[in-house]
SESE-60756 format. One line per 4 residues: their letters; for each residue z, y, x of C-alpha. Coordinates in nm, 3 decimals, decimal comma, m for minus. Layout:
N
A) Z Y X; ...
END
This chain:
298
XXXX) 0,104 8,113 16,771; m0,070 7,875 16,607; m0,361 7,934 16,323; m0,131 7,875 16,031
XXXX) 0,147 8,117 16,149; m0,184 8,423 16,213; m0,170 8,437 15,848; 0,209 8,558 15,883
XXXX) 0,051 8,863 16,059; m0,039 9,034 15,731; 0,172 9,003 15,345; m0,090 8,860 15,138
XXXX) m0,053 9,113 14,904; m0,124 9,389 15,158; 0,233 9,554 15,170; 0,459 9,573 15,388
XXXX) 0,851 9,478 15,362; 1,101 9,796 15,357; 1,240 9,968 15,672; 0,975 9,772 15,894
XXXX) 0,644 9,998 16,092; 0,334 9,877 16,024; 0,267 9,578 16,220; m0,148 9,653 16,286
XXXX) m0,114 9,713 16,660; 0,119 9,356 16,725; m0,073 9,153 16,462; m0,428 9,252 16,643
XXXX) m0,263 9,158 16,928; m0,124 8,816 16,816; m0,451 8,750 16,665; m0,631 8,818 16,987
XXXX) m0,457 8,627 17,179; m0,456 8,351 16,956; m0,834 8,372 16,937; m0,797 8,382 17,344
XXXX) m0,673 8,076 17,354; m0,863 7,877 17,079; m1,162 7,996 17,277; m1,117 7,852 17,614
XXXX) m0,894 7,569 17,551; m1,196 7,416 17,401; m1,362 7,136 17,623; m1,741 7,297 17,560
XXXX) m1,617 7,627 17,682; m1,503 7,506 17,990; m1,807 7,285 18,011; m1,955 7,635 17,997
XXXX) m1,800 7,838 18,274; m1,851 7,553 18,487; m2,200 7,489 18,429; m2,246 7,897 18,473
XXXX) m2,083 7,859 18,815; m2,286 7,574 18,951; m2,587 7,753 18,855; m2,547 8,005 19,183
XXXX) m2,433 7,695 19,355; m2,825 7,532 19,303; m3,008 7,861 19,401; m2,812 7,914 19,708
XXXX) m2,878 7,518 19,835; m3,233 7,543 19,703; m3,333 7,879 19,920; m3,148 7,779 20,219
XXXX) m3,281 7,452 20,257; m3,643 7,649 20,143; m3,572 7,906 20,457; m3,440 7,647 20,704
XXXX) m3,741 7,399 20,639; m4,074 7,408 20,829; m4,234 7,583 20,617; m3,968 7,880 20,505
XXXX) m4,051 8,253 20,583; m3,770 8,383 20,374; m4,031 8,528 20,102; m4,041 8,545 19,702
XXXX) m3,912 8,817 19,466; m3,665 9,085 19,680; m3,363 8,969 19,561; m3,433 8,594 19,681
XXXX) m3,595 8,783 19,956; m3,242 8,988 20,050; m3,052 8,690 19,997; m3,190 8,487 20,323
XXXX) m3,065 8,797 20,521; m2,720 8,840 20,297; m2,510 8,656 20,131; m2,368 8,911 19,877
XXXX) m2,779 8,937 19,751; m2,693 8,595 19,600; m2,413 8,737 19,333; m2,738 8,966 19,181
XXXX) m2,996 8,666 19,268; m2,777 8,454 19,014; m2,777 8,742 18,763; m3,103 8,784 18,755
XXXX) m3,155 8,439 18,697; m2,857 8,359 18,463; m2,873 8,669 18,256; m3,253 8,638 18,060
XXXX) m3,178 8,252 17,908; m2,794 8,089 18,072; m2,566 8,343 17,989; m2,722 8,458 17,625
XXXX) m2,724 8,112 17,555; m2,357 8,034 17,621; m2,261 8,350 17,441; m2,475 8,267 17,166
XXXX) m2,294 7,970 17,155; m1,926 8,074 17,189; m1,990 8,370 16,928; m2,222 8,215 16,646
XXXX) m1,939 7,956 16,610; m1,617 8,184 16,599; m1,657 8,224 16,196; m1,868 7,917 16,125
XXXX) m1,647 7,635 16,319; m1,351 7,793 16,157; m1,521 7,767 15,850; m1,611 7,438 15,864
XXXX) m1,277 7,305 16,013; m1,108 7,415 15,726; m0,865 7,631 15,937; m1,047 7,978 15,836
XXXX) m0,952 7,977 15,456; m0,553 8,009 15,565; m0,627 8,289 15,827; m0,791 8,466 15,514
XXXX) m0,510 8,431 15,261; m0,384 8,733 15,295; m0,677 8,983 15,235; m0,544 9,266 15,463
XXXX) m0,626 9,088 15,767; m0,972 9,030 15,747; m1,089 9,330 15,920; m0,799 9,237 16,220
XXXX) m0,909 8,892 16,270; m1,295 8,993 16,302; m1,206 9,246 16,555; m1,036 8,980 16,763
XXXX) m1,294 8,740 16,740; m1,536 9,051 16,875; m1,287 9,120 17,142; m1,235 8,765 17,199
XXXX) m1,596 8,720 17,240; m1,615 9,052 17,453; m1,357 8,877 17,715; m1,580 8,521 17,723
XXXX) m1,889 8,795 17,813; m1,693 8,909 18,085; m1,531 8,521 18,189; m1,884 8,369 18,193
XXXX) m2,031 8,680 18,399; m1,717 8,661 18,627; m1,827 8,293 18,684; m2,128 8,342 18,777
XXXX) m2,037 8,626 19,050; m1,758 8,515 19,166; m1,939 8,135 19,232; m2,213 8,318 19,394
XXXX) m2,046 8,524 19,609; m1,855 8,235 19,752; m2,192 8,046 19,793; m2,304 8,329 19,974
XXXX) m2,075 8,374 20,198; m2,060 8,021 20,265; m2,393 7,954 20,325; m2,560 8,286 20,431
XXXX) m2,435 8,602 20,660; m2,216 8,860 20,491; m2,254 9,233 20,695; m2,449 9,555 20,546
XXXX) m2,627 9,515 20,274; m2,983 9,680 20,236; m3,102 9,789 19,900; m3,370 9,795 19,714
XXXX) m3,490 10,158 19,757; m3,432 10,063 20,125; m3,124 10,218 20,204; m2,821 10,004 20,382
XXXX) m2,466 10,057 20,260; m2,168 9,855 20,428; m2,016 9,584 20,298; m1,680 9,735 20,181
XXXX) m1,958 10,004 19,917; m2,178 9,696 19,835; m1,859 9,490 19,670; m1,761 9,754 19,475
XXXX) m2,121 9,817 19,380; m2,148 9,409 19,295; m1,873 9,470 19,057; m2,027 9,729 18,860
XXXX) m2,347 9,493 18,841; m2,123 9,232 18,669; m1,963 9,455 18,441; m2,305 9,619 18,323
XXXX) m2,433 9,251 18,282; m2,140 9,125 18,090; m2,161 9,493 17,849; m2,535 9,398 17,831
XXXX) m2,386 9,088 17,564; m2,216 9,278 17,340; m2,468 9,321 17,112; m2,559 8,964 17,080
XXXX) m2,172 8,881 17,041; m2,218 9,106 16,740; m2,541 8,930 16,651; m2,365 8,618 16,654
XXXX) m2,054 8,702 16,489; m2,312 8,833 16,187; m2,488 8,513 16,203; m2,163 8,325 16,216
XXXX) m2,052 8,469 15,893; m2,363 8,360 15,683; m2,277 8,018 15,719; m1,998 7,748 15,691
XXXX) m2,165 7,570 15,963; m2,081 7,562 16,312; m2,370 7,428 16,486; m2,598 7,605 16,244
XXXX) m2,473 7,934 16,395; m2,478 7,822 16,722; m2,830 7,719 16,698; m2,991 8,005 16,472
XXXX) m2,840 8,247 16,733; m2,951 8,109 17,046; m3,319 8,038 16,827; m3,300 8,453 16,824
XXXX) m3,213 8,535 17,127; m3,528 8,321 17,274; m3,759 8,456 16,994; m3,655 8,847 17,086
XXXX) m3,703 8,759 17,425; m4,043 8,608 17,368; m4,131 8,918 17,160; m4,048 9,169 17,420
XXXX) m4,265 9,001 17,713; m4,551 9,126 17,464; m4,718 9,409 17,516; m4,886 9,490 17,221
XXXX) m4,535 9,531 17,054; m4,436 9,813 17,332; m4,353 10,059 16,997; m4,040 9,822 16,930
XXXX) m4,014 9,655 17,213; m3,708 9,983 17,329; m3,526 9,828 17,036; m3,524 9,493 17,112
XXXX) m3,123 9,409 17,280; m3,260 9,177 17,547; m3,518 9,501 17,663; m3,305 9,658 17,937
XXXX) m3,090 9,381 18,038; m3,229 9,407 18,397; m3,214 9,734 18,415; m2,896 9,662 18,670
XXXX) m3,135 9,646 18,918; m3,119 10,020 18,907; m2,794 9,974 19,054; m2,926 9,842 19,363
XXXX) m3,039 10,204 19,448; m2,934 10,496 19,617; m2,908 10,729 19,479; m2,821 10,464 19,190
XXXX) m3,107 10,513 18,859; m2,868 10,559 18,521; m3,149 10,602 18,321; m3,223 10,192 18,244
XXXX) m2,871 10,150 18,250; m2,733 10,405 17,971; m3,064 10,330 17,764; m2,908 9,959 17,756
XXXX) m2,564 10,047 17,690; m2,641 10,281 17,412; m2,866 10,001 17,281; m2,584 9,737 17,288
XXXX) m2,363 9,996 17,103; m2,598 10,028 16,840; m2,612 9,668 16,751; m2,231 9,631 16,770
XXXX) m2,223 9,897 16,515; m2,501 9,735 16,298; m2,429 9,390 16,261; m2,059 9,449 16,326
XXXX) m2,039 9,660 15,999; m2,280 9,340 15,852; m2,027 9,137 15,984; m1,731 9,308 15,828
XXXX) m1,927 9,389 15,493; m2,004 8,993 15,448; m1,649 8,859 15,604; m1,445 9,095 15,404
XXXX) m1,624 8,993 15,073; m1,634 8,656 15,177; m1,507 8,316 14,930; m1,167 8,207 15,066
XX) m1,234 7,912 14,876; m1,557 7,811 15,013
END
C-alpha cells in the first residue's frame, strides 16, 4: 500500500460507510506494515543494521588477535574476559558495547525522523487528511519503531554469535556469579539478553517520536534526539545527581548483566522495564497530544 492509499484507511470525516465493521484492527495493520516497509527499504536503515553487525565483527578480530599475540593473557572487563574462553560471551560483549552510544544512536535516528521526514517530504499532510487516523498512524510508527529496536538488536546478536563461534570455542558457558550452564540453557538465556536490550529502547523510541513531532524537520529530529540521549547519558555518569539519576531512561540499561546470573537478579531488570514504560506513556501521550492537534497544512 502505498502512502497515498493509508489515507483510504480512515473516511475523512470519521464515519464509517453502512453495513461495513469498523475497520481499526485492518487499518492499524495496513498502516503498520506500510510504516514496515518505508522503514527498512530506506538505504540509511540498511546502512544501519549493517554497520550494527560489523561492530561485533571488530571486537571479536580485535580480542583474538589481542589474546593470540605475545603479549595476550586473555584479561580486561569479564565479559571480554569470558569471551577468550567462549564464543557465545561475544553476543553480550557486543551489547555491552553497542547498547550505551551505537544502538541509541541508530534508534534515535530511525525514530526522531518517522514524523519529521514525513513532514518535510510532504507525504505526511495526505496520511493526516482524514482526522480519525491520527492516533492509528502514531501507533504504527511506535510499533514500527518497536520492531527496528528489536532488528538492530537482532543484528548485533545474531553477527556476534556467528563471530563467536567462528573465531572462539562454543561449549558451557560460565557466568558471572560463577556458575556454568550448558550451551543448549546459555542460548536461550542470550535471547532473553537481546530482548531486554531491545525493550530497554522503547522509551527513547517514544522520546523520539515526541521530538519528531515538534518539528517539520527531519534531520533536526534526528539530531536533537541523539544530542539527548548523549546529554542523559553524560548526566547519569554523575554522581552528585544520584537523586534523579533512577529516572534517567539510559540508568538501568545494563542491568542485563543481571541475567548472566544464577539464580538470575530481576531487580535491575524490572526497575528498567518499568522505567521504559513510563516514558512510553509520557512522551507517547506528548506525542499524541501534539500530533493529533497538529497543522495538516504546515
Amino acid at each position: 500500500m502505498s502512502r497515498a492509499e493509508a489515507v483510504a484507511v480512515a473516511p475523512a470525516d470519521g464515519s464509517r460507510p453502512a453495513g461495513r465493521r469498523p475497520q481499526t484492527a485492518s487499518g492499524f495493520l495496513a498502516l503498520f506494515r506500510n510504516e514496515l516497509h518505508l522503514t527498512f527499504r530506506r538505504m540509511r536503515t540498511l546502512v544501519l543494521l549493517a554497520i550494527l553487525a560489523a561492530l561485533p565483527i571488530l571486537i571479536g578480530v580485535v580480542i583474538k588477535v589481542n589474546t593470540d599475540g605475545p603479549h595476550g593473557d586473555g584479561g580486561g572487563p569479564s565479559f571480554i574476559a569470558q569471551t577468550t574462553q567462549n564464543g557465545m560471551f561475544l553476543v553480550f560483549t557486543a551489547l555491552a558495547v553497542a547498547l550505551p552510544i551505537f544502538l541509541p544512536m541508530t534508534v534515535g535516528v530511525v525514530a526522531g525522523d518517522s514524523v519529521a521526514g514525513e513532514a518535510a517530504t510532504g507525504t505526511l499532510r495526505y496520511l493526516l487528511v482524514a482526522p480519525a487516523g491520527r492516533t492509528r498512524l502514531l501507533a504504527a510508527k511506535f510499533t514500527a519503531g518497536l520492531a527496528f529496536c528489536l532488528a538492530a538488536t537482532a543484528a548485533v546478536a545474531l553477527s556476534a554469535l556467528a563471530t563467536g563461534a567462528a573465531l572462539f570455542p562454543l561449549g558451557k558457558v560460565t557466568l558471572l556469579s560463577g556458575d556454568t550452564i550448558g550451551l543448549g540453557e546459555a542460548l536461550p538465556r542470550a535471547l532473553l539478553v537481546a530482548a531486554v536490550v531491545a525493550l530497554s529502547l522503547a522509551g527513547l523510541v517514544a522520546i523520539g517520536l515526541f521530538v519528531s513531532t515538534l518539528t517539520g524537520s527531519g534531520i533536526a529530529a534526528m539530531a536533537a534526539t541523539v544530542v539527548l540521549v548523549i546529554t542523559v547519558q553524560i548526566l547519569d555518569s554523575f554522581p552528585q545527581l544520584d537523586a534523579i539519576r533512577p529516572f534517567l531512561f539510559t540508568h538501568y540499561w545494563l542491568s542485563f548483566a543481571d541475567l548472566l546470573r544464577q539464580p538470575v537478579y530481576w531487580d535491575g531488570v524490572l526497575k528498567n522495564l518499568a522505567l521504559q514504560a513510563g516514558y512510553v506513556a509520557v512522551f507517547g501521550s506528548a506525542a499524541w497530544a501534539r500530533f493529533s492537534s497538529r497543522d495538516i497544512s504546515a
